[in-house]
C-alpha positions as CSV (number, residue, x, y, z in Angstrom):
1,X,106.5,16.2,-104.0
2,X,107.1,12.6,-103.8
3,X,110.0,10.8,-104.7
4,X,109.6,8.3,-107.8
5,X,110.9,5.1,-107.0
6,X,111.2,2.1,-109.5
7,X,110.3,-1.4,-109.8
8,X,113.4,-3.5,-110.3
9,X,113.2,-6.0,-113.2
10,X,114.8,-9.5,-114.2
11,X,116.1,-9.0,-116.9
12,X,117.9,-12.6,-117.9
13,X,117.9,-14.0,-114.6
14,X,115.6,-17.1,-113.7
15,X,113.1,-16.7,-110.8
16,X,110.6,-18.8,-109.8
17,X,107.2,-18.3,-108.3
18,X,108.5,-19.8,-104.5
19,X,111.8,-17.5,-105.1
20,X,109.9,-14.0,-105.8
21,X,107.4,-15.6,-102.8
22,X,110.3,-15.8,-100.7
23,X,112.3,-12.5,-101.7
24,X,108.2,-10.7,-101.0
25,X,108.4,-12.6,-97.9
26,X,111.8,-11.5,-96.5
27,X,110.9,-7.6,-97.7
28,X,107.7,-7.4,-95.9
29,X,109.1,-9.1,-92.7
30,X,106.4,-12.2,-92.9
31,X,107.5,-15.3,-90.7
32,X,105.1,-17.6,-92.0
33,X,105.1,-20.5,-94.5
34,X,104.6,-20.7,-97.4
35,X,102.3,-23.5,-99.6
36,X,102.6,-24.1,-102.8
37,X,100.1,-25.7,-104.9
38,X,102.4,-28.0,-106.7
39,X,99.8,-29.5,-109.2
40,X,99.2,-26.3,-110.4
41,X,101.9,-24.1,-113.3
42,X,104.3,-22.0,-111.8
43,X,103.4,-18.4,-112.5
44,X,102.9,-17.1,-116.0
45,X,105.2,-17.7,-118.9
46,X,108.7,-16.4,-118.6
47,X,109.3,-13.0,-120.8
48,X,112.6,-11.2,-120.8
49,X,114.2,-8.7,-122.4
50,X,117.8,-9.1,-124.6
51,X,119.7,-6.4,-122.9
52,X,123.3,-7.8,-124.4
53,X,123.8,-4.6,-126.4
54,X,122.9,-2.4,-123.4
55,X,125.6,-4.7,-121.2
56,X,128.1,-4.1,-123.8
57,X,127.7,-0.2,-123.6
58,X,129.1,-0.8,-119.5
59,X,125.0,-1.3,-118.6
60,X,124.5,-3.3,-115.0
61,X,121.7,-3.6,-112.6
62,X,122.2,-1.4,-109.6
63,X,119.7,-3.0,-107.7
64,X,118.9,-6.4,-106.5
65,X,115.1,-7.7,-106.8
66,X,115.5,-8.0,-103.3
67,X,116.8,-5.0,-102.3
68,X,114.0,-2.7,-104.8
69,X,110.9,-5.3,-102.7
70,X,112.4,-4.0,-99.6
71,X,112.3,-0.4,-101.2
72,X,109.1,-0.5,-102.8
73,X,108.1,-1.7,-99.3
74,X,109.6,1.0,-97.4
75,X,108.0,3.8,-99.4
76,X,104.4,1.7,-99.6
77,X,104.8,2.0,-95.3
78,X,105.7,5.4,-95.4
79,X,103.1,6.7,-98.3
80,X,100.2,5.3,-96.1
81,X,101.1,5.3,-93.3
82,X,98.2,6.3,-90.4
């Protein structure tokens, strides 16, 4: 059986497109650069969740975004591999 892993979520923290483009980057091991297309938006509209009453029951992230992209990577390598 495989093991479920999840995707980690910001929840109240402020990422941008090149930041999430950089923490994919760093995960996957890419050494290239990257371009952004400046006169374009920057991603999609923001949504997050209000997790203050979760927080206040002791609730905190045990995962960083970059640590669960490393993760997610990891398994997606080992899942397929040939």
């Amino acid at each position: 059986m495989r093991k479920q892993c999840c995707v980690p979520a910001r929840i109240h923290q402020h990422s941008g497109q090149g930041e999430v483009a950089e923490l994919v980057k760093a995960a996957v091991g890419w050494e290239g650069n990257l371009v952004f297309d400046t006169t374009k938006p920057d991603g999609t509209p923001r949504k997050l969740l209000d997790v203050t009453r979760m927080r206040n029951l002791g609730w905190k992230a045990k995962t960083s975004l970059g640590a669960g992209l490393r993760a997610m990577y990891e398994d997606f390598l080992r899942v397929h591999a040939a």
